[in-house]
N, C-alpha and C positions, 0 to 999 in steps of 0.2 A: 465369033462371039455374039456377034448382031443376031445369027439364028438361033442360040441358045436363050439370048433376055427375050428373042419374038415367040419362042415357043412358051417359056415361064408366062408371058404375059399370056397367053392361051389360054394354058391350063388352066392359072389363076381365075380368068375372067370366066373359065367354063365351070370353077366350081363354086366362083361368085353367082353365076347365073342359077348352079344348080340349089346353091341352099338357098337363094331368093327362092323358088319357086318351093322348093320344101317347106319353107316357113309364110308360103302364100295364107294355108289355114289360118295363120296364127294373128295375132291382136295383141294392141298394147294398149293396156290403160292404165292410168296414175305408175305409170313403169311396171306395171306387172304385163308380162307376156304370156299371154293364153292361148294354149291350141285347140283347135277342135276337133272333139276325138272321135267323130264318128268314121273318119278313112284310117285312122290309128286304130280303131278298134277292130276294122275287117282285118288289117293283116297281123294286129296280134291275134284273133281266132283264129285265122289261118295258119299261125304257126303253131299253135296249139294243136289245133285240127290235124298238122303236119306229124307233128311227134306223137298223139294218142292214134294214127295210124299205122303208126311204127311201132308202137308196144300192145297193136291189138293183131298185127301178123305173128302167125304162128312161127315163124322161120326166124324171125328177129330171136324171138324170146327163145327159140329151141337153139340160139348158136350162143349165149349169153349165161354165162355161169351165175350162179346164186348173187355174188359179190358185185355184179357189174349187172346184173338185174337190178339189184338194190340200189346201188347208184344212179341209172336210168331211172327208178321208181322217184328217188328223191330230186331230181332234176325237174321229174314231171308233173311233182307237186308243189314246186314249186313255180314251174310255168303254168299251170292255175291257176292260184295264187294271183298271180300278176294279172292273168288273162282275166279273171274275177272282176278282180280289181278295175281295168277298162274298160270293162263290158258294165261296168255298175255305174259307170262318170259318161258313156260311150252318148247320151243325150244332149248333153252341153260342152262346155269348154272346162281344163285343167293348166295348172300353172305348166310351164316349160320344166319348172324343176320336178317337180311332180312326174311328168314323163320321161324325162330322164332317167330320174329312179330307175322307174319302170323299166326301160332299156336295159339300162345297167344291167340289173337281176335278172329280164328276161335274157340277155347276151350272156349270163353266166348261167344259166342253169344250161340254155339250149344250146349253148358248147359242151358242158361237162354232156349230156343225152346224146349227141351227137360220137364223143368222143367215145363212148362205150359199142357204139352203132358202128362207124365208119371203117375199124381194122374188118370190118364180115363183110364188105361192101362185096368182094369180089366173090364171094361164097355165097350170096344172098341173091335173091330174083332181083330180075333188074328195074323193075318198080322202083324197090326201097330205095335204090339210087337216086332214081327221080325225084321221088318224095326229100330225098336229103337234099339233093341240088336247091328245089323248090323253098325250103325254108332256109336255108342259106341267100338266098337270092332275098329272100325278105325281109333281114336283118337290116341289111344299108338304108332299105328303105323306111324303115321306123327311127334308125338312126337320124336320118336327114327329117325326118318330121319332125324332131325335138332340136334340132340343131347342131347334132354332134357327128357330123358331116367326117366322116375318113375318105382318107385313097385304098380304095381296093380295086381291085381287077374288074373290066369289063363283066356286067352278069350275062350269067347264061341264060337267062329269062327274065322278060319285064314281070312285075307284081301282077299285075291280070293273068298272067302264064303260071306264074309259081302259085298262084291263087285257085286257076283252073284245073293244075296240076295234084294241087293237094285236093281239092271236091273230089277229084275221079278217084282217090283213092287209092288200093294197092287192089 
């Protein structure tokens, strides 16, 4: 039992230490907590950057029937949208809840994108793979910028990797 509370106290302390350092950016004054959005704003372009390279290969869109083009399309304007939206605050600081939002919408559009993409995975050049790993790998990390820190799986690349990853392209 003594090895199961030394392990819980591990973890715990490793993802105390990991949301301190997530919420390094951020600032408190008269109780409002503010992040600074300029490392938030690289990797929401980058996932943006991630998905508008995914609906700019020819292969994606030729394995994608009308219906589920449509839905990738509305996904993708909707991580816009968002992406706009950071890229216009991406100078100064924005409240925690304000980013959150952000998250939120951007976590629901670029799973429903994803989710039209991922069944072709194995029919598709193995780029797009990349490119999907890549902005998958992104999400925790915007997540823990804003505070809303999950357990997920070891990433398959740090944010500079998934960042580099999506630059080169398909």
């Amino acid at each position: 039992m003594t090895h199961l509370a030394s392990r819980r106290a591990f973890i715990r302390g490793g993802l105390t230490l990991g949301a301190g350092v997530a919420l390094a950016a951020c600032t408190t004054t008269n109780g409002v907590t503010t992040l600074n959005t300029a490392a938030f704003n690289e990797n929401v372009q980058a996932i943006e950057a991630g998905i508008l390279s995914l609906e700019a290969a020819p292969a994606v869109t030729a394995a994608l029937s009308a219906s589920q083009l449509s839905a990738f399309n509305a996904a993708l304007a909707s991580i816009k949208q968002v992406s706009a939206e950071v890229a216009a605050s991406s100078d100064g600081a924005i409240s925690i809840t304000t980013g959150q939002s952000w998250v939120k919408t951007l976590e629901t559009a670029v799973s429903a994108a994803l989710a039209v993409v991922t069944p072709f995975l194995g029919a598709l050049p193995a780029p797009v793979g990349t490119i999907v790993a890549a902005v998958q790998a992104l999400l925790p990390v915007i997540e823990a910028a804003v505070g809303m820190v999950s357990l997920r799986a070891t990433p398959t690349m740090s944010a500079a990797q998934a960042r580099a990853v999506i630059a080169r392209g398909l």
